[in-house]
N, C-alpha and C positions, 0 to 999 in steps of 0.2 A: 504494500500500500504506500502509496506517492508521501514523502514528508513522515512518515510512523517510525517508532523510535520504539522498538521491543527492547525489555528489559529481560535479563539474567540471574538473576540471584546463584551465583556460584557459588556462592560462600555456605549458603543454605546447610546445615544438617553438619560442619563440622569435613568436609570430606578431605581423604590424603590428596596430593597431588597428584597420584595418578585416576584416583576418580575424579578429582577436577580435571584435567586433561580429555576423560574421556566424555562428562558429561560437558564441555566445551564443544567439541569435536560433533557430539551431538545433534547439538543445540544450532552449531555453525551447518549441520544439513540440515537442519528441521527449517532453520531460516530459508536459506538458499528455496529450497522446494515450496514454503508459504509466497516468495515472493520478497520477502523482509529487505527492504534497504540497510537499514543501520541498527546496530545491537549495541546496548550497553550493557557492559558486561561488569556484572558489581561481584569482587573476589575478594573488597577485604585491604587494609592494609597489614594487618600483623601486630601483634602489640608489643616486638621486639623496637619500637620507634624507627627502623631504617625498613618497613616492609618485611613482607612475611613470604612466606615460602609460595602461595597461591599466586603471589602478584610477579615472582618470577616467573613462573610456572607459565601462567598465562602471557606474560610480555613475549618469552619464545617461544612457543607455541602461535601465536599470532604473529611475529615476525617470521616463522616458516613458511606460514601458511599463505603472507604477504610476497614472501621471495618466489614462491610455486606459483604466485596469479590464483591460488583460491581466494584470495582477500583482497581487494582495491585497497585497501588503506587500514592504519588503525592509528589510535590516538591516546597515549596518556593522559587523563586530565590534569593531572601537575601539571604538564609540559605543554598545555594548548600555545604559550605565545611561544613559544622555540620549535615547535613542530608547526612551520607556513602553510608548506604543502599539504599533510594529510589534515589540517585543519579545513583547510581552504576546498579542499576535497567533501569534506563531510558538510560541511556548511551549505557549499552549492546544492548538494544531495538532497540536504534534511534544514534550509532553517528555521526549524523548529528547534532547530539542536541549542541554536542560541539563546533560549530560553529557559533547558534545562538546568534546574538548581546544581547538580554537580558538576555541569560544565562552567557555569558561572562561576561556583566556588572553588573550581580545580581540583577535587577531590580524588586524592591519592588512593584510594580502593577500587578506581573505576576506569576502564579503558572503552573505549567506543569502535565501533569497528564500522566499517565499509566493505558491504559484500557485492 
């Protein structure tokens, strides 16, 4: 759907990394096959204060998935002003995204993807 912005709850239920992986993986066909433009995918930061094991997990796991052409783009919301491109990518996609309270507040649990 034109502009929709599907949510993830990955973090849901406590799961290790490689069930986050798998249900990532998922959720990145379940999208694909609805139609789904853009996923935000909420994994959490970790309460060790430098991120947690999920939010690596996920960062390469979407950077693979990027270098293979499965994913147009994706997006740290930390890093929205230092990431031009796949901001400027998602934007055009979804502005609605500009909207979104975690992309406003840059919120470090949460990555946006472009599929």
């Amino acid at each position: 759907m034109a502009g929709s912005i599907r949510e993830i709850l990955l973090e849901a239920g406590r799961p290790t990394v490689a069930e986050a992986r798998r249900r990532l993986a998922g959720e990145l066909d379940l999208a694909r096959r609805r139609g789904d433009l853009v996923l935000k995918v909420i994994h959490g930061y970790g309460s060790t204060g430098v991120g947690g094991a999920l939010r690596d997990a996920v960062r390469s796991s979407l950077r693979r998935r990027a270098k293979e052409g499965r994913i147009r783009a994706f997006l740290a919301a930390e890093k929205i002003e230092s990431h031009g491109e796949a901001c400027r990518l998602l934007l055009d996609a979804c502005p609605r995204l500009a909207r979104d309270r975690d992309f406003i507040d840059h919120n470090d649990g949460v990555r946006f993807v472009l599929l």
